[in-house]
LODOPA-678917 format. One record per residue: x, y, z of N, C-alpha, C, O in turn; residue in one letter. Coordinates in steps of 0.1 Angstrom, whole numbers, plus 5000, padded with zeros to 4 digits. Example, Ala and Ser with C-alpha at 12.3 -4.5 7.8 and 13.67 -1.06 7.14 Angstrom:
% residues 2
513249435078512349555078513249675078514249675085A 512849785071513749895071512950005079513450115080S 
This chain:
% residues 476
666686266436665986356426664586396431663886316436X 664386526430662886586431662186556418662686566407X 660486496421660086506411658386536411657586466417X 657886616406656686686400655886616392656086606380X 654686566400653886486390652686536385652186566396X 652086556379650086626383649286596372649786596361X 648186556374647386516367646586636360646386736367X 646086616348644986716344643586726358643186636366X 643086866357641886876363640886816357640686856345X 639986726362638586696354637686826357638086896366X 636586846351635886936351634586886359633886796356X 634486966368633286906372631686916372630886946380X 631686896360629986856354629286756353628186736349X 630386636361629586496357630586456367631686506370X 629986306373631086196378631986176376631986176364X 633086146380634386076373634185966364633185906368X 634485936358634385846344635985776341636985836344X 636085616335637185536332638385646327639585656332X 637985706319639285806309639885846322641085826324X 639385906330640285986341640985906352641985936358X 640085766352640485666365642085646356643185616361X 641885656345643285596338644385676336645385616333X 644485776338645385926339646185886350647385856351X 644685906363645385936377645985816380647085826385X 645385676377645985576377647785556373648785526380X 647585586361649485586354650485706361651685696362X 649585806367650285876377650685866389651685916395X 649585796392650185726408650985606408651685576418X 650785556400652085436392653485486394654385426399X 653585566390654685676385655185736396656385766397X 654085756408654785856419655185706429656285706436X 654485626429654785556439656185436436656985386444X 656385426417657685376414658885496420659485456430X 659185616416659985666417659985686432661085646436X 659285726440659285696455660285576463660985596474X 660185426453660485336455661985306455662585226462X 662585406444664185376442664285476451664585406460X 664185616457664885676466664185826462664785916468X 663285876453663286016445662286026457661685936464X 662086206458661386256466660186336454660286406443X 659486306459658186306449656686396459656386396471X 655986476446655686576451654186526437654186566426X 653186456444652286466434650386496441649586476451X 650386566421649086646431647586666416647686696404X 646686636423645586646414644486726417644686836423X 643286696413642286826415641186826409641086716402X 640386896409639186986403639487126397640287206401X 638487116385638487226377636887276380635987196381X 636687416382635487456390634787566386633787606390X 635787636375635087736369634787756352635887746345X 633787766347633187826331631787796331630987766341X 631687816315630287866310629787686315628887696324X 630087566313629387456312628887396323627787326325X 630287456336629787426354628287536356627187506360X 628687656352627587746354626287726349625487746358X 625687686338625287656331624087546334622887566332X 624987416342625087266349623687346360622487326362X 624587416365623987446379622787516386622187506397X 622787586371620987656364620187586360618987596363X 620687476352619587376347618887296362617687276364X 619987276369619087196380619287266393619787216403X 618687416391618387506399618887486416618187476427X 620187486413621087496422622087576427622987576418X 622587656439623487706439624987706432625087586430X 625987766428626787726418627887646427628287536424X 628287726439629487666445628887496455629487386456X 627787526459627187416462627187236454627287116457X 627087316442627087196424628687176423628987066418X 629887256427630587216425630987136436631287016435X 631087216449631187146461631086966462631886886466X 629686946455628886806455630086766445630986716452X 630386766432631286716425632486676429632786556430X 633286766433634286746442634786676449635986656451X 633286616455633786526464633486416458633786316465X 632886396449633086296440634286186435634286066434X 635186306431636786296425637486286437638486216435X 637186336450638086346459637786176468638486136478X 636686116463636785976474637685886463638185786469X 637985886446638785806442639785806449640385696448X 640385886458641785846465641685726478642685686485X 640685696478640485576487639385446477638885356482X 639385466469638185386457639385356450639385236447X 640885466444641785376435642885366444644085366440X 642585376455644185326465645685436460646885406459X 645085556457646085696455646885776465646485806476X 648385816457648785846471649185976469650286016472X 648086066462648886226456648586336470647586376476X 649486346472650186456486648986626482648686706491X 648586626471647986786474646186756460646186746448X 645186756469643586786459643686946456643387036464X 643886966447643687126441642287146440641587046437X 641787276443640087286437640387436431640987516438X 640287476421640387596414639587716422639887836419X 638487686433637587786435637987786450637287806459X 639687746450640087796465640987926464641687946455X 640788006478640988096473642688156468643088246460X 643488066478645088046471645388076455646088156448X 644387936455644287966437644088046430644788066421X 642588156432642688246429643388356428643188426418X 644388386439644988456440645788436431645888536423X 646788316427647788246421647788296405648688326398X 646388296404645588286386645788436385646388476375X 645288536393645488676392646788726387647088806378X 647388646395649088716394649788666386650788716381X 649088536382649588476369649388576359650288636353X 648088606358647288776350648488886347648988926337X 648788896361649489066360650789016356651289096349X 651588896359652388896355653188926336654188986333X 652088846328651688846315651288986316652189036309X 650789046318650489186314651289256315651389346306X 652189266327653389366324654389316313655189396308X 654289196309655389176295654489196282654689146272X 653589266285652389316276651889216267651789226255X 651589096275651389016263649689026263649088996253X 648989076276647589076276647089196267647789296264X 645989166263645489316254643889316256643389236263X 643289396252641889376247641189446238641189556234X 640089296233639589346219638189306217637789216224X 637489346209635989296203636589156191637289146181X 635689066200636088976187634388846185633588796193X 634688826171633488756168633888596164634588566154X 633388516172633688376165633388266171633288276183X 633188126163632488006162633187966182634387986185X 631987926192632487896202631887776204630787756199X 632387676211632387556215632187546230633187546238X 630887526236630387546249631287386256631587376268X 631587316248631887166256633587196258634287166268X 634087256244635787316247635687416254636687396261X 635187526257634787616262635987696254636787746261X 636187706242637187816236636587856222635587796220X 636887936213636987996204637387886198637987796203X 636887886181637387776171637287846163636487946162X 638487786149637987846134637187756126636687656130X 637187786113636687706107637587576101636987466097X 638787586101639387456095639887376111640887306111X 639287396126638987306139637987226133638287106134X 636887246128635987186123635687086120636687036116X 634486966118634686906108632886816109632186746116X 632786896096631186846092630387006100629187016103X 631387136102630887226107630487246125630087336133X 630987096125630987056143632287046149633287036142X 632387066166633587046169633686896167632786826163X 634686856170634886696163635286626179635486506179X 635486696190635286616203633886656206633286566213X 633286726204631586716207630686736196630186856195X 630286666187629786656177628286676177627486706168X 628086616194626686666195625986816195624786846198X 627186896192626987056197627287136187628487136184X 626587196181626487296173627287416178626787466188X 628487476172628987586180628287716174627887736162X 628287806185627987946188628088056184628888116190X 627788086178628688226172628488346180627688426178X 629488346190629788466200630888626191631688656183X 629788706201630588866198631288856212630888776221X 632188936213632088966229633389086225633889106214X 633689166240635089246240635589186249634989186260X 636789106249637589036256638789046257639389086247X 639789016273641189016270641888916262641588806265X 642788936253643488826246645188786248646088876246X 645288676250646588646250647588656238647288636226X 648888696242649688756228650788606224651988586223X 649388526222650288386217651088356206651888266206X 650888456196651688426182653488536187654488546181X 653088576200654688646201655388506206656588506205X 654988406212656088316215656388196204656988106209X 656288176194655988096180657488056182657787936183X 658188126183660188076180660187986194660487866195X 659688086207660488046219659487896219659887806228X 658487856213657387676216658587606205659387526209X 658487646196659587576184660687486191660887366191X 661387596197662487566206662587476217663387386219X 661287536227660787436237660587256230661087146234X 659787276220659287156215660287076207659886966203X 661487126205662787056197663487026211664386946210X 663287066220664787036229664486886238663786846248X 665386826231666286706233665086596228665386476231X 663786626221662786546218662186506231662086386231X 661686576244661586526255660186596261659286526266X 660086726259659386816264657886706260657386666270X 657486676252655986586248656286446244657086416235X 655786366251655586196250654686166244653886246248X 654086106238654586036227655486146219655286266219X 656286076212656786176198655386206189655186326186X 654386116184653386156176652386276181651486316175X 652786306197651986386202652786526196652386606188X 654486516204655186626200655286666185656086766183X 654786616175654586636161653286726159652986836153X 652586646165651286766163651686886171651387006166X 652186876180652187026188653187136180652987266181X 654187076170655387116164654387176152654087296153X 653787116142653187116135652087246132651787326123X 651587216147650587336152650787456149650087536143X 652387446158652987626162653787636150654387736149X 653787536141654687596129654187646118654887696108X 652487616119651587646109651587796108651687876098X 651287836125651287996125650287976141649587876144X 650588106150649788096160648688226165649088336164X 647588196169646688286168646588356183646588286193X 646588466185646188486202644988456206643988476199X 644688416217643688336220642788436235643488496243X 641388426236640788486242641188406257641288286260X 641488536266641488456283640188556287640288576299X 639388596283638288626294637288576287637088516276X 635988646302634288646293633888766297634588826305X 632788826293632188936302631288816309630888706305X 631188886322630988846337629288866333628388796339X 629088956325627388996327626788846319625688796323X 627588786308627388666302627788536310627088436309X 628688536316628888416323629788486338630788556336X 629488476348629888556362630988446366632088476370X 630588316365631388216374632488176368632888086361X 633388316375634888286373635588376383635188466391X 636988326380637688496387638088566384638888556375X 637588696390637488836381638888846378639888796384X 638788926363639688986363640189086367639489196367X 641889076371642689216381642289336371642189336358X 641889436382641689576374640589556367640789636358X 639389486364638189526355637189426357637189316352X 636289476365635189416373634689316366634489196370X 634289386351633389386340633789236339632789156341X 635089186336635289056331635888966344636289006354X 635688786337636288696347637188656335637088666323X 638088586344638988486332638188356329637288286335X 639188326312638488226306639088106316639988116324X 638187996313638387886323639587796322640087726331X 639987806311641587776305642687876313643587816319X 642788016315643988016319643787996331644787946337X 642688016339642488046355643087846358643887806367X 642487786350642887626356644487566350644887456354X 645187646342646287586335647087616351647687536357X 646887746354647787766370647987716376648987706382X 646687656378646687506392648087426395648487396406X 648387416384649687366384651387396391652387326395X 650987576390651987576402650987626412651187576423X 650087686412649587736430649187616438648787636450X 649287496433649187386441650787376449650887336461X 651687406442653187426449653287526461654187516469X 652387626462652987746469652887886459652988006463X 652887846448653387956437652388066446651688026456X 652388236439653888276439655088306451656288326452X 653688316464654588336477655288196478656288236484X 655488106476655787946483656387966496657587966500X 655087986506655687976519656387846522657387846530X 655887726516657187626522657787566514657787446513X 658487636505659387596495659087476486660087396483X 657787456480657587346471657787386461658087286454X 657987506453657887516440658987546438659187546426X 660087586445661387636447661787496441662187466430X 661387406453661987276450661987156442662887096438X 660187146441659987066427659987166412660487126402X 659587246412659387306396660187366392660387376379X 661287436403662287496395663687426399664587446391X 663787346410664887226407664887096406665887016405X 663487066406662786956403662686926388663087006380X 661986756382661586756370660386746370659886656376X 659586856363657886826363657586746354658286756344X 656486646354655786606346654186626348653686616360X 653386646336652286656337651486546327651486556315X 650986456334649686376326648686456323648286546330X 648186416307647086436303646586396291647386346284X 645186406285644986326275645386396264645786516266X 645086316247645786356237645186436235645686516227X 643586446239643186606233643486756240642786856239X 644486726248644886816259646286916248646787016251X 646386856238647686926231648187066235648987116242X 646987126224647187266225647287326237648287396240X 646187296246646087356261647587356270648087446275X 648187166269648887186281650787216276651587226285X 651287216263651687226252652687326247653887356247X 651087376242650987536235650687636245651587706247X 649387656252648987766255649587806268649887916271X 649787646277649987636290651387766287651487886289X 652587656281653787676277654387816278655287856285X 653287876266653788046266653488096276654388146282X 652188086281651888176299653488136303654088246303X 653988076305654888006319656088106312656788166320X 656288136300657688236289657188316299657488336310X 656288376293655288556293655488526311656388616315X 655188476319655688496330657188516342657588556353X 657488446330659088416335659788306344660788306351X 658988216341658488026346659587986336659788026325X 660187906343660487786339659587696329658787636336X 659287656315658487556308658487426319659487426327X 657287316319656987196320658087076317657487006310X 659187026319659886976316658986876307659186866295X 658086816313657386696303655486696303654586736310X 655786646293653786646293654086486287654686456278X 653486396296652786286292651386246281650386276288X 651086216271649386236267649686076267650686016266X 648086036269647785876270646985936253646986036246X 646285796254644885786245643685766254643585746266X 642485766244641585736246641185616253641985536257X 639885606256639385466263638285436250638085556248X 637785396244636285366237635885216241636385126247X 634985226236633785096234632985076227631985136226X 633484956220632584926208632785056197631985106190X 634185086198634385176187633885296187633585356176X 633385396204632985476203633585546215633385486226X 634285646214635085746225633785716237632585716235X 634585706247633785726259634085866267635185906271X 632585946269632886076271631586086277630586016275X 631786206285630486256292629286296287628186256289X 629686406277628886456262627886346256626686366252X 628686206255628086076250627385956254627085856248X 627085976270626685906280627085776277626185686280X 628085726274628285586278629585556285630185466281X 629985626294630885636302630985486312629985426315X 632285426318632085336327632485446337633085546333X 632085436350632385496364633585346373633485236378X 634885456372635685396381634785336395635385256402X 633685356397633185356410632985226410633485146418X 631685166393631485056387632284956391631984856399X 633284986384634784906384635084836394635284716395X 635284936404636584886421635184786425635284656425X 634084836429632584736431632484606425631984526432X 632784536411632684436406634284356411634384236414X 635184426410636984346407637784416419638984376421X 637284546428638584586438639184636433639284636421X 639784726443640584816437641884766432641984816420X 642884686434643784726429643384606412643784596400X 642684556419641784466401641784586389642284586378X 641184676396641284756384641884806384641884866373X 643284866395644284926391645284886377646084956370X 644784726378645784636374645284656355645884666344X 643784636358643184616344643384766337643584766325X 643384876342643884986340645085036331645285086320X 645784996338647584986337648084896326648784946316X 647684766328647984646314646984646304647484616293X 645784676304645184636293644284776287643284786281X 645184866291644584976286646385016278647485006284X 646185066265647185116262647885206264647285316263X 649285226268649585346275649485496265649685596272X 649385506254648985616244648485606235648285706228X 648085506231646885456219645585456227645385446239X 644585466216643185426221643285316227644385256225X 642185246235642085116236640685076237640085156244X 639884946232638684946231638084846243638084726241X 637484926256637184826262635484806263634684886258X 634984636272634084636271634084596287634984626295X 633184536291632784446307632884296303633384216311X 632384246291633284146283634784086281635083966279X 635484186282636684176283637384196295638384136298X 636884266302637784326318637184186320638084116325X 636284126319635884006329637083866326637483776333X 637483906312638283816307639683816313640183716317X 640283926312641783966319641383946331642183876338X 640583966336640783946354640383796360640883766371X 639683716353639883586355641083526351641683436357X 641483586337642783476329644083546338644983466343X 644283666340645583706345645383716367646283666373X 644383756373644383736380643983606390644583546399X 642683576384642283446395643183356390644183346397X 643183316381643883236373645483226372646283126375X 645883356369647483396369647883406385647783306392X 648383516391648283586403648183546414649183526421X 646883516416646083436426646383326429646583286441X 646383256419646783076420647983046423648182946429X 649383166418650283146421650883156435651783096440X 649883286439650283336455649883186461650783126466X 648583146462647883026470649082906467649582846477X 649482896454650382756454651582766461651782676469X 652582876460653882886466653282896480653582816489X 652582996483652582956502651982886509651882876521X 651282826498650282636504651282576506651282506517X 652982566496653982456498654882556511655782496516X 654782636514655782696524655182686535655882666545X 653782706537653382736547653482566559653782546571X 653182456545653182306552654582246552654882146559X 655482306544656982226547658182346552659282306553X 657982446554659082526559658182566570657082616571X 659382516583659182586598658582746597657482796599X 659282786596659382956593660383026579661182976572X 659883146580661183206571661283306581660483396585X 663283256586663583286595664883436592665483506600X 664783436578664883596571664183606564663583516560X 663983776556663383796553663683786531663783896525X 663783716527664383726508665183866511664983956518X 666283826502667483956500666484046488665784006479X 666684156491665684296480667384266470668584266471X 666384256462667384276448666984416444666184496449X 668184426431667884546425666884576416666584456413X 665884646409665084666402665484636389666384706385X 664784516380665384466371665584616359665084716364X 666184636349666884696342665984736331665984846325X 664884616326663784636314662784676321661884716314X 662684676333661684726342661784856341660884926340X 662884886343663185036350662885116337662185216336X 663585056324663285116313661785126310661385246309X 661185046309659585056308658685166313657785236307X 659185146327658485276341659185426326658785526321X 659885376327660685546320660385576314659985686314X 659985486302659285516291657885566293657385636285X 657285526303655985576304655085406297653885396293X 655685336298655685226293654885096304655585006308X 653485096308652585026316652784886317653084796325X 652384936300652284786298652984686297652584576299X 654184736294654784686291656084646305656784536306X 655984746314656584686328655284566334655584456338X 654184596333653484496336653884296332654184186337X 653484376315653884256309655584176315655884066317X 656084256317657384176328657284106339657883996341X 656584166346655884106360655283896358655683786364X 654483956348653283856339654083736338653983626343X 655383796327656383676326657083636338657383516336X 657483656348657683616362657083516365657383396364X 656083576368654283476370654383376363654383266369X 654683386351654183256343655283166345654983056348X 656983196343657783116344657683046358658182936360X 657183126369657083056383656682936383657082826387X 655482976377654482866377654982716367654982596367X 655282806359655782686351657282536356657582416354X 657882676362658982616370658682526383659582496391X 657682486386656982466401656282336392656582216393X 655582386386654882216374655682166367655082066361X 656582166364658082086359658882036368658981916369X 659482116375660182046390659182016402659881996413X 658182006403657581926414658281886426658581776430X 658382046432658882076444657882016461658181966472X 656382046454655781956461655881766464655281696472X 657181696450656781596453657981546460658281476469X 658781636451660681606458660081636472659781526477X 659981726480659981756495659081626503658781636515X 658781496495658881386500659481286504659281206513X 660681306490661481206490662781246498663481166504X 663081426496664681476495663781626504663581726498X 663481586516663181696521663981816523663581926528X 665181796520666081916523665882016506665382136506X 666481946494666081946477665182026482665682136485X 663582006486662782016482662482136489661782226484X 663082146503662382286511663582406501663482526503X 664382376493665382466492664582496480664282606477X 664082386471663582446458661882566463661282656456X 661682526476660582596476660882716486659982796488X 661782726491662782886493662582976482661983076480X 663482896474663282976459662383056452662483166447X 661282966452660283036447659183066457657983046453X 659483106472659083186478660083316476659483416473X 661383336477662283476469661383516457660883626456X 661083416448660983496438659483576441658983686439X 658983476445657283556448657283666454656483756452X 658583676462658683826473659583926461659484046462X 660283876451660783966441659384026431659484146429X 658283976427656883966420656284106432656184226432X 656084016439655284146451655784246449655084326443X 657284296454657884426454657984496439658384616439X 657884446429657684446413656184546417656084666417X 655484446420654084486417653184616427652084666427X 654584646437653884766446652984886441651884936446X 653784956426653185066420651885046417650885106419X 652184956411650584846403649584846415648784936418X 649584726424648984696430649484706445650184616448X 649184786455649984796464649384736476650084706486X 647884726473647684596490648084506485648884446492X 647784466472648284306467649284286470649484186477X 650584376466651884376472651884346485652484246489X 651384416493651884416511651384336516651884286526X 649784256506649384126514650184026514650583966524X 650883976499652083876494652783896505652583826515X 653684036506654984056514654484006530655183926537X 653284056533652983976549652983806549653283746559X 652483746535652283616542653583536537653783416540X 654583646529655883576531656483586545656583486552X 656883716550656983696565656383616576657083566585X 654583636574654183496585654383356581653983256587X 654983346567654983216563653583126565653483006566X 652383216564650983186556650483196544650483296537X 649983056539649183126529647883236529646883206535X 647783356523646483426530645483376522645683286514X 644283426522642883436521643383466506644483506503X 641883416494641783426483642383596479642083696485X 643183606470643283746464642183796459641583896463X 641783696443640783746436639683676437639883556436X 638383706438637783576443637383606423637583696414X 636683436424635883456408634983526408634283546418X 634783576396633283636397632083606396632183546385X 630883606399630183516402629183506387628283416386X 
């Protein structure tokens, strides 16, 4: 099977931040499981590089604009060696592929006349960068940036003819209960488009904000930063020329999925959805939404400066430490409340403690009583609640399988005292510690998506029949 993975674009106004380390994380989880059984996998992430807030950014600290994004960019772009990622294509919206890609996405929608243009007046949200009514509201603020008083913009703009696709999202959003993960996500999205749907502005005037790409046919305006970045999604394939047949192959005979967070609804959902009708696209087979990250009971966001920096993270515990603390102890669609308190707690109790101890004990006893391992453990099949788990979108819960491995190992090894038998009944003893060198190599290959040096270091010092060097050291 072909499969299409992509992460939402972060915006780049600020560092990367934990919320997004956790996205691309469960994504690359995902590309590197399905990889694993045999699927040919096509995954790709990015930068988002154009609106009012990058522009904006780049005035305040009297800097060229492409320059400010340039620097961000590469920001997002060293996490693929910081979280050990393996996505095949970095999109930047302000390349020029893409632009082209976003245009024609344009003209496409216009010849099914869904584009129009109009004078319109209304409450704007510089941090959503979209148009709001008043029942988005709440306390008269947007309720993801509360620190921001919205705007009350006039403008003449083109608008999207979103209330004409209301039946054909209905439909999308009923078929087979699949199209949105969680179901509590796919309820709001249902809920949304059933209320009634409004057309939604895709431009700006250029004389108010320039940093975009123009719109086809009218100097005057750029597109809104929403449709120009929803595209990314196929012009990262090739879309619309696909000189090398990626989008032929993943999006339209492939299954796409797209990560992103739960306040991504409407965008990747709703708005994405109808462009892709109005064009004559194939819909998104799937949208994944996680939850939030908070601390101390407070959303962690850029707007709010208490952000942790994945960078923070891999620097105190390694990368795949925090791959791991990512994955298991963050919920895979609920909020989850972390602190530095607690990561310190999971990574001593499950790794030095769990992981670690277990790697050092099984090949302390193999390394001193078995000559060699003179094959390599038979690869079993991928256990069956595992596979379900991965499917489900389900982290934690394939994790939590792994965990119980771990523990029964260990427990099985302090009960049968394979170290003591291989004194008495050296043959007993080297066979019971075969065993649980197999299973250690069944654990490793478990844990490749998760942790994949961790994996390849196990898998090597099963082969040299060494114990290696500490995994996790404590922390100091």
């Amino acid at each position: 099977m072909r499969r299409y993975i992509t992460t939402t674009l972060p915006y780049v106004n600020a560092d990367p931040h934990i919320g997004f380390a956790v996205e691309i994380v469960q994504a690359d989880m995902l590309a590197r499981h399905y990889r694993s059984v045999g699927d040919e996998v096509f995954f790709s992430t990015g930068t988002d590089e154009h609106g009012q807030k990058i522009y904006d950014k780049a005035r305040e600290q009297h800097e060229d604009v492409q320059s400010y994004v340039d620097r961000y960019a590469a920001s997002f772009e060293r996490l693929k060696s910081v979280l050990g990622l393996s996505y095949d294509a970095f999109i930047r919206t302000t390349n020029k592929a893409h632009m082209e890609a976003a245009q024609e996405l344009w003209r496409r929608c216009a010849a099914q006349g869904d584009i129009y243009k109009k004078k319109y007046q209304g409450l704007y949200c510089v941090g959503c960068e979209k148009f709001m009514t008043e029942k988005d509201l709440v306390n008269d603020r947007c309720p993801l940036h509360p620190d921001r008083i919205p705007e009350i913009v006039e403008e003449e703009n083109y608008f999207f003819s979103l209330s004409k696709y209301q039946r054909g999202l209905l439909d999308y959003l009923s078929r087979d209960g699949v199209a949105v993960v969680p179901g509590s996500r796919r309820e709001e999205a249902r809920r949304f488009v059933a209320e009634g749907l409004e057309d939604f502005s895709i431009s700006r005037e250029k004389g108010r904000m320039p940093w975009g790409i123009p719109v086809p046919g009218d100097d005057a305006q750029v597109m809104y930063v929403w449709f120009d970045a929803l595209t990314n999604y196929i012009s990262t394939l090739g879309w619309p020329h696909d000189p090398e047949g990626k989008f032929g192959q993943f999006w339209n005979s492939g299954e796409t999925l797209q990560c992103a967070g739960k306040d991504q609804v409407r965008f990747q959902s709703i708005m994405w959805q109808a462009m892709l009708m109005s064009a004559g696209i194939k819909p998104t087979d799937r949208v994944f939404y996680h939850g939030f990250i908070t601390s101390e009971g407070q959303k962690m966001s850029k707007s709010l400066g208490n952000v942790i920096s994945p960078f923070d993270l891999v620097d105190k515990y390694g990368t795949d430490a925090t791959r791991y603390l990512l994955l298991r102890h963050v919920h895979p669609t609920e909020d989850t409340d972390v602190t530095w308190g607690r990561l310190d707690e999971w990574y001593e109790a499950n790794l030095v403690n769990g992981l670690g101890n277990l790697v050092a004990r099984v090949m302390k006893l193999a390394e001193s009583n078995l000559e060699s391992i003179r094959e390599q453990p038979p690869r079993g099949t991928i256990p069956e609640s595992y596979q379900i788990a991965v499917g489900n979108y389900d982290f934690l819960g394939a994790a939590n399988y792994i965990w119980e491995r771990i523990g029964l190992l260990d427990a099985k090894i302090t009960t049968e005292e394979p170290f003591k038998v291989v004194k008495t009944d050296l043959e007993r003893g080297r066979e019971m510690i075969r065993h649980a060198v197999n299973e250690l190599d069944t654990i490793a290959r478990l844990l490749d998506p998760f942790m994949p040096y961790t994996s390849a270091v196990i898998i090597k010092a099963i082969r040299e029949n060494k114990k290696p060097e500490n995994l996790f050291p404590r922390l100091a």
